[in-house]
C-alpha positions as CSV (number, residue, x, y, z in Angstrom):
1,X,3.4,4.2,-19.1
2,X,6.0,2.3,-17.3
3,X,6.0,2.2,-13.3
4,X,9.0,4.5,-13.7
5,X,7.8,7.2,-15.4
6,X,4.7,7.1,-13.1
7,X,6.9,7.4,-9.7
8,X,9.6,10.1,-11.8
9,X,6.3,12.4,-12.9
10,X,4.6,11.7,-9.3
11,X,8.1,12.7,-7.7
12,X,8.0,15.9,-9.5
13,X,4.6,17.0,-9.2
14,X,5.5,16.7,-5.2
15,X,8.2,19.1,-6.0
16,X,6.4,21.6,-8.3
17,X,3.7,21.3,-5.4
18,X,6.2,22.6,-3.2
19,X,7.6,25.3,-5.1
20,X,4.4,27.1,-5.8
21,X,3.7,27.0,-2.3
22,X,6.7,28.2,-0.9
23,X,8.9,30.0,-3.6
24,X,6.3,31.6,-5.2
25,X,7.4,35.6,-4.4
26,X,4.2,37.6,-2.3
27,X,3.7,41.4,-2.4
28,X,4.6,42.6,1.1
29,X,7.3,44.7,2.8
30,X,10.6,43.8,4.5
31,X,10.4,40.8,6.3
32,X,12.7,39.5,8.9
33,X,13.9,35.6,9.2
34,X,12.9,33.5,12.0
35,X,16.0,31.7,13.4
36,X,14.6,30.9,16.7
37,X,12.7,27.5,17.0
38,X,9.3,27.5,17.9
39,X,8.9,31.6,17.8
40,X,7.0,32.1,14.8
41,X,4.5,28.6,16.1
42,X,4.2,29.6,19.5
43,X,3.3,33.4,18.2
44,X,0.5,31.7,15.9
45,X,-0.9,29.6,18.3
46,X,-0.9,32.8,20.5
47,X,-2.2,35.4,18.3
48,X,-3.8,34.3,15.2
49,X,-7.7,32.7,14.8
50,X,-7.6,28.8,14.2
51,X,-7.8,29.0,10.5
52,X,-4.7,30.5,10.4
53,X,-3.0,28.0,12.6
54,X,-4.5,25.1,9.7
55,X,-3.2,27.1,7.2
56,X,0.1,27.6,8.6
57,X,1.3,24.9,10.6
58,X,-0.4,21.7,9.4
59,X,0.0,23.7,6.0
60,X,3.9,23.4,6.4
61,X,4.0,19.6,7.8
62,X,1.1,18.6,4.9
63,X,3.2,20.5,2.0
64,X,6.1,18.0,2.5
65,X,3.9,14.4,3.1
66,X,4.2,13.8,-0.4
67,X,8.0,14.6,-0.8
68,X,8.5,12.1,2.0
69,X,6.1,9.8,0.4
70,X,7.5,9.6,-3.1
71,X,11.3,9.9,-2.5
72,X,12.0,6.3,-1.8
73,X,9.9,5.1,-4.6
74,X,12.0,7.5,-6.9
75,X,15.7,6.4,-4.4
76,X,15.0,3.2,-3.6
77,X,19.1,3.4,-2.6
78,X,18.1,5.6,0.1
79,X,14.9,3.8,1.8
80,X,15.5,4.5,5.4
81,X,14.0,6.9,7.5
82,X,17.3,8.8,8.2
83,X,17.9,9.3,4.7
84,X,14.4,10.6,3.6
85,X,13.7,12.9,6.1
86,X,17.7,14.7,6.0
87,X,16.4,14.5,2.3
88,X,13.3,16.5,3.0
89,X,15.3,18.9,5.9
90,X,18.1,19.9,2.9
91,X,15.1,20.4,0.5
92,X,13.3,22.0,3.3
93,X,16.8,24.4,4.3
94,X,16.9,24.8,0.1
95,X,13.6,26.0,0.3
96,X,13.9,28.7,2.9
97,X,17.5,30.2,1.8
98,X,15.6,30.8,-1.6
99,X,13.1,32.2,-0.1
100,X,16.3,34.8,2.0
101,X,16.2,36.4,-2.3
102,X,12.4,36.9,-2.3
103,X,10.1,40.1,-1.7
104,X,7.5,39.2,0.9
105,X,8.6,35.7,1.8
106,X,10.3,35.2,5.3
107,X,12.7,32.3,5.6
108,X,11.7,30.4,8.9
109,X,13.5,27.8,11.2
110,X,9.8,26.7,11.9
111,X,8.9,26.0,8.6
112,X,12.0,23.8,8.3
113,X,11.0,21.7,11.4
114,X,7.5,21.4,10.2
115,X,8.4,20.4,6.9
116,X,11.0,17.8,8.0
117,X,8.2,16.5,10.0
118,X,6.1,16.5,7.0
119,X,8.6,14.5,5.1
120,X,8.9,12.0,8.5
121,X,5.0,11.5,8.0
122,X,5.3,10.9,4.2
123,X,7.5,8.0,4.9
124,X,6.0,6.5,7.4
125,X,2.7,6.0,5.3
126,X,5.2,4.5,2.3
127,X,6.1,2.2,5.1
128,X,3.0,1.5,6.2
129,X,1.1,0.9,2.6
130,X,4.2,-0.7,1.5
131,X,3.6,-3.6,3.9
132,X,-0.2,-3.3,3.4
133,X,0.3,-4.3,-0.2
134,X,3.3,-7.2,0.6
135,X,5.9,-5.1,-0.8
């Protein structure tokens, strides 16, 4: 198997890895977006037990690591941290206006902070095991 094939089907299981997790429809009633930043986190941190805050927020930031990760192997054109985490923000923004179609999913500005972030941290350990190996 060539290197590219291995960093194309890498790139893609990040993105089916995403899908399942987020576009996936849930049985549930009528949900109402979040547009207002830090709302749905603050309300978690608030009110729910500490599993649910793992599950939640690190859930959102972890889901896009590998996204962040893996796009600049697959774009090498667009290697800069600017470019891979706007990537991971559209995909991110993709992600929740999907979601808008959905039954029992609840598009989230949250989410799309936390993900971005995710995408930020992704990169930033390319960068880091990119130098570790002399690339």
């Amino acid at each position: 198997m060539s290197q590219k094939t291995f960093i194309n089907i890498i790139y893609s299981l990040s993105l089916l890895f995403i899908m399942r997790f987020t576009i996936y429809p849930t049985a549930g009633g009528e949900v109402k977006p979040n547009i207002i930043p830090f709302a749905e986190i603050m309300y978690i941190l608030l009110h729910y037990p500490f599993q649910s805050i793992i599950i939640n927020i690190l859930g959102n930031i972890a889901l896009f690591v590998p996204l962040g990760f893996t796009l600049p192997l697959r774009f090498p054109i667009r290697n800069t941290t600017r470019q891979v985490v706007l990537m991971g923000m559209v995909f991110s923004l993709t992600v929740e206006c999907i979601q808008t179609m959905l039954p029992g999913r609840m598009p989230d500005i949250d989410d799309i902070m936390l993900n971005t972030f995710g995408a930020f941290l992704g990169y930033q350990l390319y960068t880091y095991m990119r130098k570790q190996v002399g690339g």
